[in-house]
C-alpha positions as CSV (number, residue, x, y, z in Angstrom):
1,X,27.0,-23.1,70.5
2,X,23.4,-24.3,69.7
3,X,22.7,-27.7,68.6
4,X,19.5,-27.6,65.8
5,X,16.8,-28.4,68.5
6,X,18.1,-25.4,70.4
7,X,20.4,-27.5,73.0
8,X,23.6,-26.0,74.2
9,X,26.4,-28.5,73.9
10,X,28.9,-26.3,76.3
11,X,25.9,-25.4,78.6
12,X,25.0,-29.2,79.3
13,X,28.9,-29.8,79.9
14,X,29.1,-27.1,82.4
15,X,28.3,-28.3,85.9
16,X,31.4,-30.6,85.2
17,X,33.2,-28.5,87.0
18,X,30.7,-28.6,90.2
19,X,30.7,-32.4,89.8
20,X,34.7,-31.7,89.9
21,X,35.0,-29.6,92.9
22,X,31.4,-32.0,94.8
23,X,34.0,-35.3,94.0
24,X,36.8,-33.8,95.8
25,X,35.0,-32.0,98.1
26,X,33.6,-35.7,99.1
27,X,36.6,-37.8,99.1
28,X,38.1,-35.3,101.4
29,X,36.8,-37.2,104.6
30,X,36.1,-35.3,108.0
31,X,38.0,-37.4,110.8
32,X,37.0,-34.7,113.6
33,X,36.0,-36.8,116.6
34,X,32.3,-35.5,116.4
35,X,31.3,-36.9,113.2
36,X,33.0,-40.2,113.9
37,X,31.3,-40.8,116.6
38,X,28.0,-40.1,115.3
39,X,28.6,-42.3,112.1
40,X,29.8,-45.3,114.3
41,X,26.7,-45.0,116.2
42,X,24.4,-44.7,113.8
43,X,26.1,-47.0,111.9
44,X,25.7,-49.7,115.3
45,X,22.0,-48.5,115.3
46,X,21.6,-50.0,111.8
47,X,23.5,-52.8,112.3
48,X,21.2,-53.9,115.4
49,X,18.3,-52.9,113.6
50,X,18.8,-55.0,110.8
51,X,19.4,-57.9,113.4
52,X,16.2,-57.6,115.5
53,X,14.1,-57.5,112.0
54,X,15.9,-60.4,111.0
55,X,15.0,-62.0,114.7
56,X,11.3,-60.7,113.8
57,X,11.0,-62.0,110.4
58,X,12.7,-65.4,110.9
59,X,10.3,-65.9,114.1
60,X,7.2,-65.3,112.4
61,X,8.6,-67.3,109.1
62,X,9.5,-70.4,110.9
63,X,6.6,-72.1,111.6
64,X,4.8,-70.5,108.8
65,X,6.8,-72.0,106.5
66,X,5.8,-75.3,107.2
67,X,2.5,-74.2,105.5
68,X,3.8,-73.1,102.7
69,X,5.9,-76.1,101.9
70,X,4.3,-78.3,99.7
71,X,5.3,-81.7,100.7
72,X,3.9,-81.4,104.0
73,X,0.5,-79.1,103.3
74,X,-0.2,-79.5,99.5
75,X,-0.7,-83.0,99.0
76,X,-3.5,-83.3,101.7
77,X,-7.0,-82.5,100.2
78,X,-7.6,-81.0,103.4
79,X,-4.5,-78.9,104.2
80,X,-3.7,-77.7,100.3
81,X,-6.1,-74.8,101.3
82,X,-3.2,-73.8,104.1
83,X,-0.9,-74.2,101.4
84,X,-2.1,-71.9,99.0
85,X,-2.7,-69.4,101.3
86,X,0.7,-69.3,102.4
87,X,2.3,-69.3,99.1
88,X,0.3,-66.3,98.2
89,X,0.7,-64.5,101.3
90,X,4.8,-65.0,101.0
91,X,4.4,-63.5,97.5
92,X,2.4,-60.6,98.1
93,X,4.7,-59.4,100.4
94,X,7.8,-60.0,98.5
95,X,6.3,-57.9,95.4
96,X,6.1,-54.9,97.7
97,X,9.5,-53.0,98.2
98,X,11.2,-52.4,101.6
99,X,10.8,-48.6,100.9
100,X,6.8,-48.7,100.2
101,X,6.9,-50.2,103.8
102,X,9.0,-47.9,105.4
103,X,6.7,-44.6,104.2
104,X,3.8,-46.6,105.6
105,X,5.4,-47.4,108.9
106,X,6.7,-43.8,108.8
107,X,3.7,-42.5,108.5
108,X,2.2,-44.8,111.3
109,X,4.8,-44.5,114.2
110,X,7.0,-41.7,112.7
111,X,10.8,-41.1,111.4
112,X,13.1,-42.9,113.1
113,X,14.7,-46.7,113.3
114,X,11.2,-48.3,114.7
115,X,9.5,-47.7,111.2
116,X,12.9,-49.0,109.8
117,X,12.9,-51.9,112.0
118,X,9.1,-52.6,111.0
119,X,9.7,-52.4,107.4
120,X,12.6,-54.7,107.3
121,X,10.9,-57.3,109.2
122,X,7.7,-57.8,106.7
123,X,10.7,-58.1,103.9
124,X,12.6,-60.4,105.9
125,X,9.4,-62.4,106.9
126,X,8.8,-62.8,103.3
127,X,11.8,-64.0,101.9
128,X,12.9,-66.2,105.2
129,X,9.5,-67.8,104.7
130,X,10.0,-68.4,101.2
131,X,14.0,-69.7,101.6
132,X,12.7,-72.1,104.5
133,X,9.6,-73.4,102.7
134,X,12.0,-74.1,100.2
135,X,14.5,-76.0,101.8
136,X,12.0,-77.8,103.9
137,X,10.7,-78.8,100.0
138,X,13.9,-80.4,99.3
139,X,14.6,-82.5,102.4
140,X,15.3,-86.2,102.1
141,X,11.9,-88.2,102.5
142,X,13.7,-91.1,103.7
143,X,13.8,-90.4,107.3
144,X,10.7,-89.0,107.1
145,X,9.3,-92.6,106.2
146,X,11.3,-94.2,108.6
147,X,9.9,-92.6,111.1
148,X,6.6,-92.4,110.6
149,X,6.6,-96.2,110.0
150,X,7.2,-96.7,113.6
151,X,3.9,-94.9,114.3
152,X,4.8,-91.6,114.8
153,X,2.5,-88.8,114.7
154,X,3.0,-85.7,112.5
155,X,4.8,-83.2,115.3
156,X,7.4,-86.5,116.2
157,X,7.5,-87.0,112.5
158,X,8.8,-82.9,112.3
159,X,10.9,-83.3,115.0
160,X,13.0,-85.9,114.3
161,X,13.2,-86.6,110.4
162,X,12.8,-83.0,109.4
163,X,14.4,-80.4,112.0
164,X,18.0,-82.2,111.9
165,X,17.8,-82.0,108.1
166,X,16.7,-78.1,107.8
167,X,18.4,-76.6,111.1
168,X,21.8,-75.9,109.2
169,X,20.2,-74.6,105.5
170,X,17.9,-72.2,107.7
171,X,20.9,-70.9,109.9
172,X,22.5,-70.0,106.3
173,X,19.5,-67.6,105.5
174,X,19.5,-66.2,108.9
175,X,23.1,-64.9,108.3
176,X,22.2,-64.2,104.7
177,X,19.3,-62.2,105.6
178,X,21.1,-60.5,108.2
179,X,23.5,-59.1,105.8
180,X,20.8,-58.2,103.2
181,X,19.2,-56.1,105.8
182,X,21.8,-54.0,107.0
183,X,22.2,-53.1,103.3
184,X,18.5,-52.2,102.7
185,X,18.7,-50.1,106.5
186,X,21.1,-47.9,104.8
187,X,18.8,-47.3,101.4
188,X,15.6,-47.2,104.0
189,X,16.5,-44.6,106.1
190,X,16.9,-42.0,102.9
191,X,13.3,-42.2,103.5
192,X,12.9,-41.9,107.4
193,X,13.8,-45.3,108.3
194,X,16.8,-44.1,110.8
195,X,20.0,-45.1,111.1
196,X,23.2,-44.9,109.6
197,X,21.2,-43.9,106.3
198,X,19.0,-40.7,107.6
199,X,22.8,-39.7,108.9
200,X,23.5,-39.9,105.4
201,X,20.7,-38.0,103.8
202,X,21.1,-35.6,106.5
203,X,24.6,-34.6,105.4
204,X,23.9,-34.8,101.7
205,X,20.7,-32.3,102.5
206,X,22.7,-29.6,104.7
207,X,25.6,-29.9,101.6
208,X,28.3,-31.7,103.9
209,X,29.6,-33.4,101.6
210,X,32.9,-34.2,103.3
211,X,30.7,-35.3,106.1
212,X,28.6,-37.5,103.8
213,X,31.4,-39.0,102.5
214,X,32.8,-40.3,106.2
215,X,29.5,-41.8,106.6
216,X,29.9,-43.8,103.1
217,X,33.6,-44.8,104.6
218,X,31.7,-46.3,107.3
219,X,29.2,-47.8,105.4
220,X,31.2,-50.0,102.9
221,X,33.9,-50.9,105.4
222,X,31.2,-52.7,108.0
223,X,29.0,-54.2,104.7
224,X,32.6,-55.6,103.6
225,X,33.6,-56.9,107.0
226,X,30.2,-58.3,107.4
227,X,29.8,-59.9,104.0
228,X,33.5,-61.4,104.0
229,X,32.0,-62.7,108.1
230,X,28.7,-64.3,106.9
231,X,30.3,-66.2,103.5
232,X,32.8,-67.6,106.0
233,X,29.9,-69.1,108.5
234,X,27.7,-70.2,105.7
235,X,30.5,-71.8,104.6
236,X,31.2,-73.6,107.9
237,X,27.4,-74.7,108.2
238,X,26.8,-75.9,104.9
C-alpha cells in the first residue's frame, strides 16, 4: 500500500517484528559466569574512574574557586581581573560536552579508561569550581568580620571564618559529582572512554544483545544503589 508521496505504510511498520524479537532477545539476560565477571569489572573500572576524576577535578577546583567567588576577588580593584578570569575560564569549560573531551583525549593517549578519566576530570573541574565558588558566595559575612577585626590577615581570615562554613556544602558536591560521573563514564566510553560503557558498545556492535543487556542490569542496579547512597550522606551533611 503506497501513501501519495510514494511511502509504504506496511513497509515502515515492518522491522516491528525485528524490534520484537531484538527486545526479547535483550531482556533474556546471559548469567554465564564469563560475562558476569567481565561486566562487574568493568563496571568497578568505571566506578573508580569516575572517583579519581572527581579527586582530579575537586583538587584543581578548590583553590580556584576562591578566585572565582566574587565576594572575596571582585570587589577589589586589583583582584576583579582574577575574578573575571576565573568565571570565564569555569564557563568555557562547562559549554563543552564530556564527549567532545573524550574524542580529544582519545585521540591524544588512546581508547581506553585514561582518556575517560581525563575527560571527566575537565567536566568535573568545571562544575566543582562553579558549585564551590558559589557556596563560598553565599557564606555568612559575619564571622568573616569578626575576625578580621582582630587583625587578621586574609589566609587566617579563610581559615577560620570561611573553611568551617563551606567544608560541609563542598563535601555535598563531591558526592554529587561523584555520582554524576559514574553516569557520564557509561555514555563516554560509547566513544572510547573505557569502562563499563565500551563493554557496552562492544556487545551492542558484535549483536550480543543478551550480553548487552546483562551489562545494562549492571549498570542501573549500581547507579541506583549509588544514588539512593549519596542522597542519604548529603542528607547527613547538610
Amino acid at each position: 500500500m503506497l501513501e501519495p508521496d510514494g511511502l509504504s505504510i506496511r513497509g515502515l511498520l515492518n522491522p516491528g517484528k525485528n524490534f520484537g524479537r531484538l527486545l526479547l532477545d535483550f531482556i533474556s539476560l546471559d548469567l554465564s559466569p564469563n560475562v558476569i565477571n567481565i561486566s562487574f569489572q568493568q563496571m568497578l573500572v568505571t566506578i573508580f574512574q569516575a572517583m579519581l576524576a572527581t579527586t582530579i577535578g575537586a583538587a584543581v577546583a578548590f583553590p580556584f574557586s576562591f578566585l572565582a567567588a566574587k565576594n572575596l576577588t571582585g570587589r577589589s580593584r586589583l583582584l576583579i581581573w582574577l575574578y573575571f578570569a576565573a568565571r570565564a575560564i569555569l564557563n568555557i569549560l562547562r559549554s563543552i560536552e564530556a564527549l567532545l573531551y573524550v574524542v580529544i583525549f582519545v585521540f591524544w593517549v588512546g581508547i581506553g579508561p585514561f582518556a575517560g578519566m581525563l575527560a571527566l576530570s575537565i567536566t568535573s573541574f568545571a562544575l566543582i569550581g562553579k558549585l564551590f565558588s558559589e557556596a563560598i558566595e553565599n557564606i555568612d559575612t559575619g564571622p568573616i568580620e569578626a575576625v578580621t577585626a582582630t587583625g587578621a590577615n586574609q589566609l587566617q581570615m579563610i581559615s577560620y571564618a570561611i573553611l568551617p562554613q563551606i567544608v560541609p556544602p563542598f563535601v555535598s558536591y563531591l558526592l554529587y559529582q561523584w555520582d554524576i560521573n559514574v553516569r557520564m563514564a557509561t555514555i563516554i566510553g560509547f566513544a572510547g572512554g573505557g569502562g563499563i560503557g565500551l563493554t557496552l558498545t562492544t556487545f551492542f556492535g558484535s549483536l550480543q544483545y543478551h550480553k548487552a543487556g546483562t551489562v545494562v542490569a549492571f549498570i542501573v542496579v549500581v547507579v541506583a544503589v549509588m544514588d539512593f547512597a549519596s542522597a542519604k550522606l548529603r542528607e547527613s551533611l547538610i
